[in-house]
Every structure is written in structure tokens, then in C-alpha cells.
N, C-alpha and C positions, 0 to 999 in steps of 0.2 A: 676862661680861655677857650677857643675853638677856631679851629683847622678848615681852611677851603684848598680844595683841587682847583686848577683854572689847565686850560689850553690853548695853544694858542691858534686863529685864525684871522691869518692876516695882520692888519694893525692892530685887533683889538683877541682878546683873551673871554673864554667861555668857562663858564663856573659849568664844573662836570659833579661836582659834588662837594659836600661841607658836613664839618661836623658840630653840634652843640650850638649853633647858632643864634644867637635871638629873634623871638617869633618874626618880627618885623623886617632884618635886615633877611631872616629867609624867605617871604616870603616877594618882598622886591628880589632877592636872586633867582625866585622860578620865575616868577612873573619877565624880569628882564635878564635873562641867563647870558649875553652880551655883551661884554663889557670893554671900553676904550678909555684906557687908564692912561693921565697925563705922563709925559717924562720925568715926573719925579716923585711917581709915583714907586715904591719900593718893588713892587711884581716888575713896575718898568725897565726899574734900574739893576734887577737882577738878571731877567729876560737880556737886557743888552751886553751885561760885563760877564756872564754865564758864570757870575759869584752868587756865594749868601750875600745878602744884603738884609740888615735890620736896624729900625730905627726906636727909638729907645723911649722918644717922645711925639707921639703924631700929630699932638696940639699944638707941638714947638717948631714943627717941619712948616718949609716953605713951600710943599704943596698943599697943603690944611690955611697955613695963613693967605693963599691966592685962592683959597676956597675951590679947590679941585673936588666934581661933583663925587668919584668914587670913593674920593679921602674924607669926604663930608660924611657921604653915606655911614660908615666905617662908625665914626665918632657919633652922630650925632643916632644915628637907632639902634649901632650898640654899646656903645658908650666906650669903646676900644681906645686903647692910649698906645700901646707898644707893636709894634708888628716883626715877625721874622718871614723872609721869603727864600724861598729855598730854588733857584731852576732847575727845571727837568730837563737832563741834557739826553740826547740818544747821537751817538757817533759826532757829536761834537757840536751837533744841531739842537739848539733847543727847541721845548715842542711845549712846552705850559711851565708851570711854574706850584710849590707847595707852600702856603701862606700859614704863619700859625699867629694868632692875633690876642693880645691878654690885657686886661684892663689896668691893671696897675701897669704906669710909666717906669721905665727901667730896663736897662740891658740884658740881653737872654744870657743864659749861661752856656760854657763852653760844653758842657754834657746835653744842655737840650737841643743848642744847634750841631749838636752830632747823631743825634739821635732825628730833627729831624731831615735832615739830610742821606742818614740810614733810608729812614721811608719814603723820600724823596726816589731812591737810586731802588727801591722795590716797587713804588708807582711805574717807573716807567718801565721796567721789568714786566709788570701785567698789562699792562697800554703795549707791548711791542707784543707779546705774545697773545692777547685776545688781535690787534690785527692778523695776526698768521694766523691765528684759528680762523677768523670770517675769509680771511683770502684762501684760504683750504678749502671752507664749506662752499666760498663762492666758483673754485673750480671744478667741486666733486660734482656742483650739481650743471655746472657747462659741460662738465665729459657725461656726468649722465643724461643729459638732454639731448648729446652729442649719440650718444648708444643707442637713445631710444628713434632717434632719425636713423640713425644707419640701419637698427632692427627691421623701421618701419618700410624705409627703401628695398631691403632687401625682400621684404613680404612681398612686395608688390613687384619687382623678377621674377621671384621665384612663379606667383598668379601669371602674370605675363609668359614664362620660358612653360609654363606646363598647356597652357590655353595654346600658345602658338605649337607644342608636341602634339596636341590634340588637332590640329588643324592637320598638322602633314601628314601624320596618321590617318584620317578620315577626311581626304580631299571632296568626296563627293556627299558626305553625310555632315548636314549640320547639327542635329542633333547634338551629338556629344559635345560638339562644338560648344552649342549653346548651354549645354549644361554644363561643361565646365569652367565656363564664363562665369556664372550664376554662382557658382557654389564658390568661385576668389571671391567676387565680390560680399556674397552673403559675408562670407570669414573676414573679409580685408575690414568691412562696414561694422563688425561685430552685431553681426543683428539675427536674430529668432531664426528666420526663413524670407527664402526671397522669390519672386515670381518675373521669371523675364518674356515680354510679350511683343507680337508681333504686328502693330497698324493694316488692317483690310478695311480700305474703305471707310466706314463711320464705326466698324468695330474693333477688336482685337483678337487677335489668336494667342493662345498659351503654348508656349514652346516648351518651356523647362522650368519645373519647380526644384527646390532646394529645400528643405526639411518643412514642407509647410505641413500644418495639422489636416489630420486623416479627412476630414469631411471635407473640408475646399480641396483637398487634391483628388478626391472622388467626383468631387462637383465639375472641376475643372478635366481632370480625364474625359466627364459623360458628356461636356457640354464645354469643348477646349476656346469655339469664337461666341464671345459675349459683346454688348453693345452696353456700356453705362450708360447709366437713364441719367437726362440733362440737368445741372444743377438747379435747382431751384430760384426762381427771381428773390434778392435779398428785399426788404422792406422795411431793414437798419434795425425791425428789432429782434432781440435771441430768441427762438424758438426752443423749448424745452418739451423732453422726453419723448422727441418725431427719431425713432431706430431710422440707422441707412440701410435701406434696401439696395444697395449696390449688392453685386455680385463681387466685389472686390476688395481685396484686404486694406485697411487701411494701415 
């Protein structure tokens, strides 16, 4: 004897899981986990009348003698004669179905189709509540995505509303200006230290640094307009262990 999960999509019914199954018939179930079962067939006809429905003999059914390929399946790789189907009903809607399949021919018993019809009505019990759990985690993580835009927009006001206080306070000095441009950006970019500079002609001037290490900001005080020396002509192949002699960080 052994048990399959099916649900449904669409016209046709997906094997979500089985139990005891024989090697063969499980392994055509992962391989084609799909399945579009005729109308007479038992999953079908309980799917439709949203009854138990069991058939007592599956070699004696008139979807096994029209040779229906899922009823074939059933019989001929696992050698199955009896089937019980049980639908999974949620608010009146069926949503799959719970198969229990036994070799010997013969009618289930009034204890086993209650019993399985009990784990029928706890299947869909965990099928309704694993959907509320993914639909919870799927909007904890929309409002947390949702927080961390708002956090990020507000960063960048708040950069913006102190850079423009700094402006109206020193109308006539860029300076601070400039450095407190430098130093939202450093933080907004989340980066080491930042260097904001000013184009003269073929060079640059250093206006305002932000936490750059002691020797360049020495270099850069003694010696604030530097000219980068022109990149070198490419010749497509990688040059190994030539240091940058720029003056500038990279």
C-alpha cells in the first residue's frame, strides 16, 4: 500500500509528494510530476463531485480497459489493483486530491476511509497555513525593502538639507561648502575617504578631503594642483608588476 499528495493546476493535477512507492512508478513521478488524468479516472472523479471516491478493482474499471495512460501507469510499474481518493477541499474549493493505492483488489474499509480523509482535512490544513507563512515572509521582506528606501531617501535630505545650511551660512566661502558635500557623499557611498577636485586647465586642484590617509592629505595640502600623467597607449597585452605613479588615489 502507498499514498500520493497531488494538487491541482489547471486541468491537470501535480504529484507534491508520495509515500512507499515502487522504485519505478517513483521515479516516472519526479521525472513527470504533471499529471492530466482522464475523467474516469478516481483523483478525477473525486476532484469533480468533491466526494471520496474508490474503486475496489482498477483492472475491472473502464478507464484501465480504455487503457488510460495514468491508470496504466498505476497497474502495470506498480502492480496496484484498489485505489482510495480522498479531495482536498479548502472553503468549498478543491485544491488536489489524497490517493491511497493497495494491491490487493477489494473495497477500503469504513475505518480507513476515515482515517484517510482525517489526513486529507490536516493536508490541507498545512498547504493553507505554509501559504500564510510565504505570504508573511513575502511582505515582511516588501515592507523591509520598503524601510530601507525610505531610510536611504531620507539619508540623502537629510546630505542635501545640511550641504544647502552650509551654503547659506557661508555665501561667500566655498570651502566648507565643498567639504560638506564631500563628506554626505563619502557616508552616502559608504566609502574609506573621498577627494573632491577642481578642473584648471589640463590639471586639478584639491578642494576638500574627507578622512583620507595622513600621507596623501600631506601630499595634497603641499602640492593641492596636480596634473595626472597620460594613460599609457594599450598594446592588448596585461602588463604585470608596472606600480601607478599617479598622484592620485585610486
Amino acid at each position: 500500500m502507498f499514498g500520493g499528495l497531488f494538487l491541482c493546476e489547471g486541468d491537470a493535477v501535480r504529484v507534491v509528494t508520495f509515500h512507499n512507492a515502487p522504485n519505478a512508478l517513483a521515479e516516472l513521478w519526479r521525472r513527470e510530476p504533471l499529471i492530466r488524468p482522464g475523467p474516469g479516472l478516481a483523483i478525477s472523479r473525486s476532484i469533480k463531485s468533491k466526494q471520496v471516491v474508490q474503486i475496489a478493482d482498477i483492472m475491472a474499471d473502464q478507464a484501465y480497459l480504455e487503457r488510460d495512460p495514468a491508470r496504466i501507469q498505476v497497474v502495470e510499474l506498480g502492480g496496484f489493483r484498489a485505489v482510495l481518493s480522498v479531495p482536498l477541499v479548502k472553503d468549498n474549493e478543491v485544491i488536489g486530491a489524497f490517493n491511497i493505492f493497495r494491491q490487493e483488489p477489494g473495497p477500503f474499509s469504513g475505518k480507513q476511509i476515515a482515517l484517510a480523509t482525517n489526513f486529507a482535512s490536516q493536508a490541507v490544513i498545512a498547504i493553507e497555513n505554509t501559504r500564510l507563512l510565504n505570504e508573511l515572509r513575502q511582505r515582511t521582506d516588501e515592507l523591509s525593502q520598503r524601510t530601507d528606501d525610505l531610510s536611504e531617501a531620507l539619508e540623502q535630505q537629510t546630505a542635501t538639507s545640511e550641504v544647502l545650511k552650509v551654503i547659506s551660512s557661508s555665501p561667500d566661502d566655498l570651502k566648507p561648502v565643498f567639504e560638506a558635500m564631500l563628506t554626505n557623499a563619502t557616508r552616502l557611498c559608504e566609502a574609506k575617504f573621498g577627494v573632491l577636485c577642481r578642473s584648471e586647465g589640463d590639471a586639478f586642484r584639491c578642494e576638500a578631503l574627507h578622512n583620507a590617509p595622513p600621507l596623501y592629505a600631506e601630499m595634497r595640502q603641499r602640492e593641492p594642483v596636480f596634473r595626472p600623467p597620460p594613460r599609457p597607449q594599450s598594446d592588448g597585452r596585461l602588463r604585470r608588476g608596472r606600480p601607478c605613479k599617479s598622484p592620485m588615489p585610486n
